[in-house]
N, C-alpha and C positions, 0 to 999 in steps of 0.2 A: 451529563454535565459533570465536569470535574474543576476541585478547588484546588489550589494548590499558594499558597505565601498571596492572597488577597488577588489571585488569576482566574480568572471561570472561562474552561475550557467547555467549548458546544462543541459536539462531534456531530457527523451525520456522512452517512453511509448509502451506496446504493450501488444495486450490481443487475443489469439487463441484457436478456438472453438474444443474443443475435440471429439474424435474419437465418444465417445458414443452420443454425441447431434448428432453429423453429420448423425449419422446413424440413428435417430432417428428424424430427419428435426427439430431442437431444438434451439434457441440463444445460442447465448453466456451469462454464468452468470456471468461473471468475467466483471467489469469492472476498469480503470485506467485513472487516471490525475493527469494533473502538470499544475500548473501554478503560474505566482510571481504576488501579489498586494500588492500595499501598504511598498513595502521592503521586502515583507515575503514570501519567498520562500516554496512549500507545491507540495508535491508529495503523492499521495493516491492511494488506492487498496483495491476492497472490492469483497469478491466472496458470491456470490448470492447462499445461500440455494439449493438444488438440488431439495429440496420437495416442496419448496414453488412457488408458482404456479407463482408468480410475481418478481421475488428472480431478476432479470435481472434491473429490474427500480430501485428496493430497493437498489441494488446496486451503479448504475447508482447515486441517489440521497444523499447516502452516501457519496463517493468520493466526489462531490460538495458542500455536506452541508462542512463537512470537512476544504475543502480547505476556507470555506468562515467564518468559526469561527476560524481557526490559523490565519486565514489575521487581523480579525478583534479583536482578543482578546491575540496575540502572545505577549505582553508588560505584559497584567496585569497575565494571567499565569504563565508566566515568572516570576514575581515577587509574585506570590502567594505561599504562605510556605503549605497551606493547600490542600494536594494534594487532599483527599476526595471530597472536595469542586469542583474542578476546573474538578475533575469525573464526579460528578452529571450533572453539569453546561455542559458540553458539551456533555453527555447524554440524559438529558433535552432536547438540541438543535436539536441534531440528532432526535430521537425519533416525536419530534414535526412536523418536514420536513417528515419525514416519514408516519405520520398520513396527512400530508396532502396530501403527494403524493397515498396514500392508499382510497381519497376521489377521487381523479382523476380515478383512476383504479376502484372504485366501489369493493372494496374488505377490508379485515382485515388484518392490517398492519402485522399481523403473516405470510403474503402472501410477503411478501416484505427482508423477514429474511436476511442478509448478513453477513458477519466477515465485520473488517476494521482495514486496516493497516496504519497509514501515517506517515510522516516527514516532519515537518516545522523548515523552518532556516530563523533567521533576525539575521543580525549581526555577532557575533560570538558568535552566540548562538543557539540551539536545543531542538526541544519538539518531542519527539516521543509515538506514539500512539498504542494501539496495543490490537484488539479485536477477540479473534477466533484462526485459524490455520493461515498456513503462517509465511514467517519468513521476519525478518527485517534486515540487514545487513550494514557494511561499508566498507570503503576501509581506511585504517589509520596508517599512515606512513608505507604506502605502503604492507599492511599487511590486508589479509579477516577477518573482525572479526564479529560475530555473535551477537547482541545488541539484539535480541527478540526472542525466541524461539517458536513454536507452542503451542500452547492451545485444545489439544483435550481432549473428555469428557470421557465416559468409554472406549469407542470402538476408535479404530485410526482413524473409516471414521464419528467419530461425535465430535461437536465443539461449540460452545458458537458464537450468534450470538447478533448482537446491541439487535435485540429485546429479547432475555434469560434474563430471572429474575436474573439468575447469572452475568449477563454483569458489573455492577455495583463494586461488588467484584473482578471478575478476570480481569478485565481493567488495560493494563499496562500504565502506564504515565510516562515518566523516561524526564529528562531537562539535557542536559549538553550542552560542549562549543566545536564547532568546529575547536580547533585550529588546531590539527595534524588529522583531516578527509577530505581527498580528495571527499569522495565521498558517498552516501548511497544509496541502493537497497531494493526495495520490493518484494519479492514471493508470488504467491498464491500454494493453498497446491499442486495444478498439477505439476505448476513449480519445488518445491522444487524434486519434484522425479528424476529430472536430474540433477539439482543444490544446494542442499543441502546433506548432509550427516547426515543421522539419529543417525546413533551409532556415530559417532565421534562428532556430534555436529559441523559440520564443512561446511563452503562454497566451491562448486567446485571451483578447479583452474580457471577454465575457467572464472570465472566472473570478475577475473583480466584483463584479456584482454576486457575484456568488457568493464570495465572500464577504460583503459587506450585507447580503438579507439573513445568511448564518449568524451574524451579531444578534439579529432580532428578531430570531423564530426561533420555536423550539424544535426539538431535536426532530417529533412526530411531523411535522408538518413541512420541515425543510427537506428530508426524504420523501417526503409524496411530491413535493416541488421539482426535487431532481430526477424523482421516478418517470414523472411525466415527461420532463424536458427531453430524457435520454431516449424514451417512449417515439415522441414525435419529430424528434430531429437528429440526434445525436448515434443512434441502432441505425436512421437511414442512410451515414455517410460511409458505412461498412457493413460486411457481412459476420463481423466476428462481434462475441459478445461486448457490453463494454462497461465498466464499472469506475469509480470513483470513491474517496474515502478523505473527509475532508475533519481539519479540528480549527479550531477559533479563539482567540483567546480576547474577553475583554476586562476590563478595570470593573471591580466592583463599583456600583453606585453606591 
């Protein structure tokens, strides 16, 4: 839970391993986190390559570099008019962490490939991120509304990952002000096949209610709530893994 100017932000997280890894004795390549430092609230999601032999750590190291360049760079961003610039700059970053976690593994960081989705809030303020497939979403004035759309490449099952030469150009960066957003959600592409709506461009209903028992559970219990859900319904609509990464914000009592 993070505080920030009298906002208590609830995160909760969750990432399950699909039908085809399962069968396959495979990880998980999806990985998710949240965490607030510094004021700066950062929720992330990056799904690991299916080819790339390493796609699980790449992942893994995305989501944390992430959360660790909005903590520390969310002001000057913020205030940066040059969006290009603030692309590179935390391409650069990413990319770097990547190469060194690729020195750990004894591999080419092409082994490491992931999309990456995230959202940081300080203040009443937002940078949202958005590289690959997967969708990005919010809850605002009490209405689903769709903030990032998927990035797939010719084919529906291929997609731009941090490492793609194209990364650089289709990188979304978008800054706005959270006054009327109760809440924002992450997809990965598995997820989106029970909870996104392809033609319509639209969020399941259902992710309302998700968002509104997030107000009132704590962090532990609302992850065993989505564990389950994704468990019993949400792994059966696909074979690929599927994950979620969700933050919440309510008024102090």
């Amino acid at each position: 839970m993070s505080e920030e100017r009298g906002i208590l932000w609830n995160f909760a997280e969750c990432a399950v391993t699909g039908r085809r890894h399962r069968a396959g004795d495979l990880p998980c390549q999806d990985k998710t986190y949240a965490c607030e430092s510094g004021g700066t609230a950062v929720i992330a999601l990056a799904d690991g390559a299916g080819s790339a032999a390493f796609s699980q750590e790449g992942a893994e190291t995305a989501c944390q570099e992430i959360a660790a360049i909005f903590s520390g760079s969310f002001d000057a961003f913020d205030a940066e008019t040059d969006g290009a610039r603030v692309k590179q700059q935390i391409l650069t970053q990413l990319r770097t962490a990547l190469a060194a976690r690729a020195d750990e593994c004894a591999c080419h960081v092409d082994a490491l490939a992931s999309t990456l989705l995230a959202v940081a809030v300080k203040g009443d303020r937002f940078i949202l991120l958005h590289i690959g497939d997967g969708v990005i979403g919010c809850l605002r004035e009490d209405q689903l509304v769709v903030l990032s759309q998927p990035l797939n490449g010719e084919f529906i099952n291929t997609t731009v990952f941090i490492t793609s030469p194209e990364a650089t150009d289709t990188m979304k960066l978008v800054k706005g002000d959270v006054a009327d957003i109760c809440g924002f959600v992450l997809l990965s592409d598995g997820a989106e096949m029970s909870l996104y709506d392809r033609r319509q461009k639209t969020l399941a209903p259902v992710l309302h209610r998700v968002f509104n028992t997030a107000r009132g559970e704590d962090r532990a219990n609302m992850e065993e709530m989505l564990r389950r859900s994704f468990e019993n319904s949400v792994i059966q609509a696909t074979g690929d893994d599927c994950s979620i990464a969700l933050m919440v914000r309510m008024q102090k009592s």
